[in-house]
C-alpha positions in Angstrom: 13.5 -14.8 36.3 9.4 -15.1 36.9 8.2 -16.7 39.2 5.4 -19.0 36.6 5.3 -18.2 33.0 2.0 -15.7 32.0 -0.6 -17.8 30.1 -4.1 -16.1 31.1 -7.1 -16.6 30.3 -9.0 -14.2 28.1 -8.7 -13.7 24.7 -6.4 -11.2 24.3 -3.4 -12.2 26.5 0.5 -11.3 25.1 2.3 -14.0 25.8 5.7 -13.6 27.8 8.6 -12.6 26.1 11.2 -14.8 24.6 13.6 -13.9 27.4 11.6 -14.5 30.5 10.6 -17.8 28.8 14.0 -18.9 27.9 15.3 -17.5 31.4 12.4 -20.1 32.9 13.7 -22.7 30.6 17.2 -22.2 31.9 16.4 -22.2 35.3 14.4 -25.3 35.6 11.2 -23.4 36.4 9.4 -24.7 33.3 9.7 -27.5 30.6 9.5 -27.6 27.0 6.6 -30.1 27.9 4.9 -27.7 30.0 4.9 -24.9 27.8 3.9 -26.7 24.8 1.0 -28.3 26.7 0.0 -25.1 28.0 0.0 -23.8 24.2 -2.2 -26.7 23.4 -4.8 -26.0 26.0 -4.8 -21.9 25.0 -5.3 -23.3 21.4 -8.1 -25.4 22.2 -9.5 -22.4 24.6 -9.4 -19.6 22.2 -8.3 -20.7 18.9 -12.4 -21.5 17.6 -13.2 -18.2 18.5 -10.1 -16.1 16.9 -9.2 -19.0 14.1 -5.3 -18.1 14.1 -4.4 -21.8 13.7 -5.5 -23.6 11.0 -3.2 -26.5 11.5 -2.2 -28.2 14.7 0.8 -31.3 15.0 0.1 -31.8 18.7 1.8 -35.2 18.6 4.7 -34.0 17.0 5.0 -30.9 19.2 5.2 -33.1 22.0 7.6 -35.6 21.3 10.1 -32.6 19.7 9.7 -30.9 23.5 10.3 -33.8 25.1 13.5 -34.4 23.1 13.8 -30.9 24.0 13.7 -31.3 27.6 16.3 -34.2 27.4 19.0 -32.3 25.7 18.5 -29.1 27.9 18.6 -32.2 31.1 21.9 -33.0 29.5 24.2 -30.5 28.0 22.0 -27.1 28.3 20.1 -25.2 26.2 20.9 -24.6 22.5 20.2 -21.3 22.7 17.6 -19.0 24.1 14.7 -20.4 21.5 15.7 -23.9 22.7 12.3 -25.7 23.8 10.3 -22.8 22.8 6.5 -23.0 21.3 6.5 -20.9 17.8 4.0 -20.7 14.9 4.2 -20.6 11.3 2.6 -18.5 8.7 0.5 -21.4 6.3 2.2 -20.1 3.3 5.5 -21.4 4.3 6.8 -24.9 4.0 7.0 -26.9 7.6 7.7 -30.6 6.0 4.9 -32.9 7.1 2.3 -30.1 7.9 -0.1 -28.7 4.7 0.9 -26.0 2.9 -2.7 -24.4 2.0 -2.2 -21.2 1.5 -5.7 -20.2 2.9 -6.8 -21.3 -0.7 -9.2 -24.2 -2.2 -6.5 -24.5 -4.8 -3.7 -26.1 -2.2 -5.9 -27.8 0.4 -4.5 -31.1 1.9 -1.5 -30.1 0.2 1.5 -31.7 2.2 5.4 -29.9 2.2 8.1 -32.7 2.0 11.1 -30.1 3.1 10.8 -27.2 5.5 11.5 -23.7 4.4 15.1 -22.7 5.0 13.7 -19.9 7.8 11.8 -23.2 9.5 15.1 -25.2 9.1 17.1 -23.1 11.0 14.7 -22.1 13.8 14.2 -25.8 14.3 18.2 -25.9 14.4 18.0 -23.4 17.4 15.5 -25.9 19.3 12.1 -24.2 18.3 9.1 -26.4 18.7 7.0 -25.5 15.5 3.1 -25.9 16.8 1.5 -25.2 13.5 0.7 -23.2 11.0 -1.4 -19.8 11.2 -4.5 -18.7 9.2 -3.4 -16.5 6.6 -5.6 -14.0 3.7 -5.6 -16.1 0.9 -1.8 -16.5 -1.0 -1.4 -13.4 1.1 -2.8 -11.2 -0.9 -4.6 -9.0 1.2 -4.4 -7.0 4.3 -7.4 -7.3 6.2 -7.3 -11.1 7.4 -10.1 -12.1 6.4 -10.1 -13.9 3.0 -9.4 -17.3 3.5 -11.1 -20.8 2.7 -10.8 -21.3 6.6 -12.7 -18.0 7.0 -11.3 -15.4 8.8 -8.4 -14.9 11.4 -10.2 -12.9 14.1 -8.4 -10.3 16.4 -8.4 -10.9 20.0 -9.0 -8.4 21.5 -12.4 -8.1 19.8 -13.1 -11.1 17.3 -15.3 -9.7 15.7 -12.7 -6.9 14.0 -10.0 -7.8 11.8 -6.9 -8.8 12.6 -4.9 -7.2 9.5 -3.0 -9.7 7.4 -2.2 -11.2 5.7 -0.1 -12.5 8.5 -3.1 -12.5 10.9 -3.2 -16.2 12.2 0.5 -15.0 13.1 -0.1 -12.5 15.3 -3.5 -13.0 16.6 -1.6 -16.1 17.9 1.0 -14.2 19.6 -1.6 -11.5 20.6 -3.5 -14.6 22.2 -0.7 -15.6 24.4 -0.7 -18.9 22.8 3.4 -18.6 21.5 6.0 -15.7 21.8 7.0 -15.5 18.2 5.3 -16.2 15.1 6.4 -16.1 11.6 4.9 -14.3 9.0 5.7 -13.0 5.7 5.3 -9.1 4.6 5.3 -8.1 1.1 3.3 -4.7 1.9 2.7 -4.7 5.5 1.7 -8.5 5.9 3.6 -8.5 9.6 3.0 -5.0 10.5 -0.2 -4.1 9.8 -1.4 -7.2 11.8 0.8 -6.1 14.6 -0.5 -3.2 15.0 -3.9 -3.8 15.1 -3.5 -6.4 17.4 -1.4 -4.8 19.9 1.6 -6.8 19.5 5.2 -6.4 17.7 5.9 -6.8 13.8 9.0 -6.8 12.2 10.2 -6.9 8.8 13.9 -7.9 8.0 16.3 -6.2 5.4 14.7 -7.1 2.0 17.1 -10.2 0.9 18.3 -11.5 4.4 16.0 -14.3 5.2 15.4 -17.0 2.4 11.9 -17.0 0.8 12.8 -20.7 -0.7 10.1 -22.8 0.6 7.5 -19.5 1.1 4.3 -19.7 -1.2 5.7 -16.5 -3.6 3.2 -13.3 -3.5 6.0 -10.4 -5.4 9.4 -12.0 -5.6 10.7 -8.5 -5.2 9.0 -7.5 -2.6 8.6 -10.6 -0.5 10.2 -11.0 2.9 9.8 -13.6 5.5 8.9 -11.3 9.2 8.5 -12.0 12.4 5.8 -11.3 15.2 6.4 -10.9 18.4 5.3 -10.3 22.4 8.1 -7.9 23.5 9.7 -5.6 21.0 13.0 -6.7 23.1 12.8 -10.0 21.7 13.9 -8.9 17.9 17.5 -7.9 19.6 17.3 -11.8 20.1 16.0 -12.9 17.3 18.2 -10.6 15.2 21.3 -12.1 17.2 20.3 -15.8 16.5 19.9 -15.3 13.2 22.6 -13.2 12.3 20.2 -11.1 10.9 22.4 -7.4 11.4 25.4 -6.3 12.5 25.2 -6.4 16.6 25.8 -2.4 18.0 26.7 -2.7 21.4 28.1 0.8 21.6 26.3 3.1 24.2 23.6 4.8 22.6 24.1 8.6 23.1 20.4 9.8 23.0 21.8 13.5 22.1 23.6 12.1 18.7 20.4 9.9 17.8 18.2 11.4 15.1 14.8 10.6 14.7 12.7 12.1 11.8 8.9 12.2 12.0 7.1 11.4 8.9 3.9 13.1 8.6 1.9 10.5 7.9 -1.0 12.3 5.8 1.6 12.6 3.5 0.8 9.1 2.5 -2.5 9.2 2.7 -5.3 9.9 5.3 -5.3 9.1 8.8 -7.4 9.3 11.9 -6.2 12.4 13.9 -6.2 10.9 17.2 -3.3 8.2 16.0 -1.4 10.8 14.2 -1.3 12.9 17.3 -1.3 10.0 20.0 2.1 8.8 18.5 3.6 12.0 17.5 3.3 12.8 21.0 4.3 10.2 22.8 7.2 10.6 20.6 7.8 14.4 21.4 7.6 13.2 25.3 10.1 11.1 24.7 12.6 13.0 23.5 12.2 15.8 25.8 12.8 13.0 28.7 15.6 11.2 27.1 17.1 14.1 24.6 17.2 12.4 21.6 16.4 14.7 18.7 13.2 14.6 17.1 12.7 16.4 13.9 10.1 16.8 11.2 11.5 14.8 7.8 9.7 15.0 4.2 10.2 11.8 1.2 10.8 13.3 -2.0 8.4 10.9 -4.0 5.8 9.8 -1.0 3.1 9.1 -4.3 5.6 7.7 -6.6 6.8 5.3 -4.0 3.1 3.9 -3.4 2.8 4.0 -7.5 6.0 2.1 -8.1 4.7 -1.1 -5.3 1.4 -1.3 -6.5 2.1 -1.7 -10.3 5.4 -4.2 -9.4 3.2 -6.3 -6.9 0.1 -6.4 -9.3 2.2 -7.4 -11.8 4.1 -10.0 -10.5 1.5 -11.5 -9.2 -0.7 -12.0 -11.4 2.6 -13.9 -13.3 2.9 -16.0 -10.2 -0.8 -17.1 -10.4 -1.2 -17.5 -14.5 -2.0 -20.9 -14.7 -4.1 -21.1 -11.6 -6.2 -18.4 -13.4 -6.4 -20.1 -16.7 -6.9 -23.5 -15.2 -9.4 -22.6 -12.1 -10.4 -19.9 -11.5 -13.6 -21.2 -9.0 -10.7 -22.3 -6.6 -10.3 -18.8 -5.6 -12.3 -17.1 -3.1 -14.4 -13.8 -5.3 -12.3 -11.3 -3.2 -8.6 -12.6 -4.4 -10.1 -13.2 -7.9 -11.3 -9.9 -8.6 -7.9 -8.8 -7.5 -6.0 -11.3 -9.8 -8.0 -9.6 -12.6 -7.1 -6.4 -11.8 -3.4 -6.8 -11.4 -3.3 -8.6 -15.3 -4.2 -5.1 -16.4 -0.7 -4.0 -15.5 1.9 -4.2 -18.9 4.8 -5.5 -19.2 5.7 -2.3 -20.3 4.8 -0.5 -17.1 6.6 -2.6 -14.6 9.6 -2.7 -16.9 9.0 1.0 -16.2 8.7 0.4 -12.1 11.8 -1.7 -12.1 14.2 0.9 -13.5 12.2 3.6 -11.4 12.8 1.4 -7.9 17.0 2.2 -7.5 16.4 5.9 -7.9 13.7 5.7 -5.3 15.6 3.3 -3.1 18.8 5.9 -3.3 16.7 9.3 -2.2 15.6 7.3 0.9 19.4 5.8 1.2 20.3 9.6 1.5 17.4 10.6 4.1 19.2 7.9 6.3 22.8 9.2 5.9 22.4 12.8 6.2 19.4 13.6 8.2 18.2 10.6 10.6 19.3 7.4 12.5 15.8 6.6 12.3 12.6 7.1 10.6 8.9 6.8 12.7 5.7 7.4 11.4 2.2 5.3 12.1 2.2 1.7 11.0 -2.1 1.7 10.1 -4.6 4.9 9.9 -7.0 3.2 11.2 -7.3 0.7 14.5 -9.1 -2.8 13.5 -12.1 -2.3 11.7 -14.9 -5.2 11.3 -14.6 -8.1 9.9 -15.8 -7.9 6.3 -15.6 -4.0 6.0 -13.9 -2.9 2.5 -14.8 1.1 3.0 -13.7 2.6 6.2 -14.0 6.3 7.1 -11.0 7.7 7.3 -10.4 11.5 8.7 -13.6 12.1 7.1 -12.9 10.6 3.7 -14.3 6.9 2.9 -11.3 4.9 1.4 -10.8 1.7 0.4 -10.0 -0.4 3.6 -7.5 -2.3 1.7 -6.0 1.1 0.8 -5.8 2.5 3.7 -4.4 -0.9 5.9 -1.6 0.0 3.0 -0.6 3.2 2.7 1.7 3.8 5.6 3.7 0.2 4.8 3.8 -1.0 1.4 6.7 1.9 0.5 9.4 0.5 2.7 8.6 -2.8 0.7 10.2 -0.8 -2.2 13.1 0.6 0.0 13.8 -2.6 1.4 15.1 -1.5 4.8 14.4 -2.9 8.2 10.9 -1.5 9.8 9.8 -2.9 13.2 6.0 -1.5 14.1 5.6 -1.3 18.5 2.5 -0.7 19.7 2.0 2.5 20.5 -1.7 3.5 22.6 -5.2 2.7 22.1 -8.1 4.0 21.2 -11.7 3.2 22.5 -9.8 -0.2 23.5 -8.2 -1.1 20.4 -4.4 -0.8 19.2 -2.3 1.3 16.7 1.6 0.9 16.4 4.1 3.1 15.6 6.6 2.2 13.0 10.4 2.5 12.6 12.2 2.8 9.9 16.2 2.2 9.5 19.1 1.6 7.7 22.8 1.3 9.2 22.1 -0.5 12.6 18.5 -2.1 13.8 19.6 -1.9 17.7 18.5 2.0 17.5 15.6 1.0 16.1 15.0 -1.9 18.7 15.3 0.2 21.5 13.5 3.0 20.9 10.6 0.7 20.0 10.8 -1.3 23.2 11.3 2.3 25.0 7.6 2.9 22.8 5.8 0.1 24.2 6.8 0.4 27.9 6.1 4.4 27.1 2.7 3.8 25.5 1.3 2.1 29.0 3.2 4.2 31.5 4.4 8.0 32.1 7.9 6.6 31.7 9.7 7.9 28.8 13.3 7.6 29.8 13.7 4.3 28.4 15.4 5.4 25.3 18.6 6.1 27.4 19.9 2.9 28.0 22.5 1.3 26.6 21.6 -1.9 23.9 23.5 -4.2 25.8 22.0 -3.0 29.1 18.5 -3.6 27.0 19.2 -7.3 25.9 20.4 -8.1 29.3 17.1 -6.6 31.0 
C-alpha cells in the first residue's frame, strides 16, 4: 500500500496505477472525494495548457464519489475500479455530457443513454470526470484536428500527442486519472500511448460494444483503453471479462516471441528500431524466453486491405454530412472525406473477401511459430504540432502515414495488441507493441516486464508467474 497517492505537479506526471489506487481506496488512506478533487485541481492546473479535456461534470463527479465513499463506508468496495477517477474519449456516449465529436457538426450535442462500455464501468463504481479531446470523428492520428484545437502532449505541449485518442492519454500521461477510454480503429489508443509515454491497449476486435461510440470503420472499430501501469490491463481484462484468465506459471523457456522487423512496414528511425530490439534481446537473455526473427506474408497487402475498407466506410458513415455541410468540417478531415469517396464499391467488396485470408496467415504465425508478436508501435517519437511531413530514416513521409504504418494492420487481424513504453529519445517516448492471440496474460507481462525494463537494468521481470504479477 503507498503511503499518499502520486499526483505531482508538472506536466507530465503518470498517474498511479489502478492497483495502488484501489489498494488506498481499500485501506482507508484515500477517498473517492479526495481523489476526485485532486483530479479537479490537476485539471484546472494543466488541462489549458495540454487541452485533453474538453468537457468537465465536476458537480456530478462529486456527488457520484461521495455516493462512492458511502457504499465503500458500508459494505466495501465493488471492485477494484470502485471510487476511481476515469475519462472518456468525446466520441462515446456518457448520458448527460455532449457528445461532440471534436466537430462543428455535433457541438452542444447532449447523449440521453451511456455507451454500453460507460455503463458497465459505472457498474463497477468508476467516477466518469469527462470527456477527452479527440481528432475530429477520429479520423486522424496526430491529435490535432479538432474544433477545440489540439490535444497537446505533456511532456512537451507543443508536439503532438497522437490520436485520435489523444485527450485520452495525454490525461493519463498528466496524472490527472489512471485509465482513460479511447477508441482505435488504426492505432487511435496506441499511437497516442506511445508518444506519450503511457500504456495503450486494443481489445480482441468484437469484445467490447461500439453501441453508443460515434462510428469511424464499423469493421475496424474497437473501443481501447489507456492506461498508467501496463499491470493494470490484467485488471481491467479481469473486470471486464475481456479474455480467458491464464494463471498457469509462465515458463519463460516455452514462450515464443517473434520480432517483426519493423521496416518491413515502412520506414522507421534507427535508434527506435534498435532501442527496442534490444531491450528485447536483453531480456531474453536474462529471463530465457526465446526471441526469434518472424516475417508476415502480405505486410503491404495488409496496409492495402485497411486503408481502402476504412476510406470506404467512412466516407458511407459521413454521406449526408458531406452533402448537407460540408463547412462543418475542419479542411484537414474534409479533404480526407474526399479522398476516401474515391474508393468503389467494387474495391472494398474486393477488401472484404481479401480480409479472412489475411486474417488466417497471421492465425497461423500465432499457432505455429510465436506466443507473441513485438515490433515498434510509432517510427517516429512526437513530432510538432501541426507537422504533416516528418523525416523519417531519411525519407520525408506523410506524418499521417507514418503514425500508421506499424498499427493499422492488426486492425485488420483483429487480435489483442497492447503498446508499453519502451525508452526515450532526446526526452520523448516510443512504445513497443505486442501482439497476440490465445491468451493476453503473456502479452501483459512481458509488457509490464518492458516498462519496468525500459527505466532500469532489470530485465528479469518476464519470469514471474501472472498471478504473482496481479498480486504485485
Amino acid at each position: 500500500m503507498s503511503s499518499t497517492p502520486l499526483y505531482r505537479p508538472a506536466f507530465s506526471a503518470i498517474a498511479p496505477s489502478i492497483r495502488e489506487t484501489a489498494a488506498d481506496i481499500r485501506s482507508g488512506a484515500i477517498t473517492s472525494t479526495a481523489l476526485v478533487e485532486q483530479a479537479i485541481a490537476r485539471i484546472d492546473a494543466v488541462n489549458s495548457e495540454i487541452n485533453a479535456f474538453t468537457y468537465i461534470d465536476r458537480a456530478g463527479a462529486r456527488t457520484r464519489a461521495a455516493a462512492a465513499d458511502r457504499e465503500i463506508r458500508e459494505h466495501g468496495p465493488r471492485g477494484p475500479l470502485h471510487g476511481i477517477p476515469i475519462a472518456v474519449k468525446d466520441v462515446i456516449d456518457v448520458a448527460g455530457m455532449p457528445t461532440e465529436c471534436g466537430s462543428a457538426h455535433l457541438v452542444g450535442k447532449a447523449a440521453t443513454v451511456s455507451a454500453p462500455i460507460v455503463t458497465r464501468l459505472e457498474d463497477l463504481g468508476a467516477i466518469v470526470l469527462g470527456k477527452t479531446v479527440t481528432h475530429e470523428f477520429a479520423y486522424g492520428p496526430t491529435g490535432d484536428i479538432s474544433v477545440v484545437g489540439p490535444s497537446r502532449n505533456p511532456l512537451d505541449p507543443t508536439r503532438m500527442t497522437g490520436g485520435s485518442s489523444g485527450g485520452s492519454a495525454a490525461a493519463v500521461a498528466a496524472g490527472i486519472v489512471p485509465l482513460a477510454v479511447g477508441t482505435d480503429t488504426g492505432g487511435s489508443c496506441r499511437v497516442p500511448a506511445a508518444l506519450c509515454g503511457v500504456t495503450g491497449f486494443k481489445p480482441r476486435y468484437g469484445q467490447i460494444s461500439t453501441d453508443g461510440v460515434f462510428p469511424l470503420a464499423p469493421s475496424l472499430d474497437h473501443v481501447g483503453f489507456l492506461v498508467a501501469d501496463p499491470a493494470d490491463l490484467r485488471l481491467v481484462n479481469a473486470e471486464l471479462a475481456l479474455e480467458p484468465p491464464d494463471d498457469s506459471l509462465l515458463r519463460p523457456d516455452q514462450v515464443t516471441v517473434g520480432w517483426l522487423d519493423p521496416t518491413s512496414l515502412g520506414p522507421a528511425d534507427p535508434a527506435v528500431v534498435e532501442r527496442c530490439h534490444s531491450l528485447l534481446a536483453e531480456m531474453a537473455s536474462a529471463a530465457s524466453f526465446r526471441l526469434v526473427d518472424v516475417l508476415l506474408p502480405r505486410p503491404q497487402r495488409l496496409q492495402a486491405t485497411f486503408a481502402a475498407m476504412q476510406s470506404f466506410e467512412v466516407a458511407a458513415v459521413h454521406r449526408t454530412m458531406l452533402r448537407t455541410n460540408e463547412k462543418g468540417y475542419q479542411p484537414d478531415t474534409l479533404e480526407r472525406l474526399r479522398s476516401a469517396r474515391r474508393v468503389t464499391p467494387q474495391q472494398y467488396r474486393q477488401e472484404m473477401v481479401m480480409r479472412p485470408m489475411l486474417v488466417a496467415e497471421i492465425a497461423e504465425l500465432f499457432e505455429f511459430e510465436i506466443d507473441v508478436l513485438a515490433t515498434i508501435t510509432t517510427p517516429i517519437t512526437a513530432p510538432p504540432i501541426g507537422e504533416r511531413l516528418s523525416l523519417v530514416a531519411g525519407e520525408l513521409v506523410p506524418t499521417k502515414q507514418a503514425l500508421l504504418s506499424m498499427t493499422s494492420i492488426w486492425n485488420v487481424v483483429g487480435e489483442p495488441v497492447i503498446s508499453v513504453p519502451a525508452g526515450r529519445i532526446g526526452g520523448l517516448p516510443f512504445g513497443l507493441q505486442l501482439v497476440t492471440r490465445h491468451a493476453l496474460d503473456p502479452a501483459i507481462t512481458l509488457g509490464s516486464a518492458v516498462a519496468r525494463a525500459a527505466g532500469s537494468e532489470d530485465h528479469s521481470g518476464w519470469t514471474r508467474s501472472a498471478k504473482d504479477a496481479a498480486t504485485a
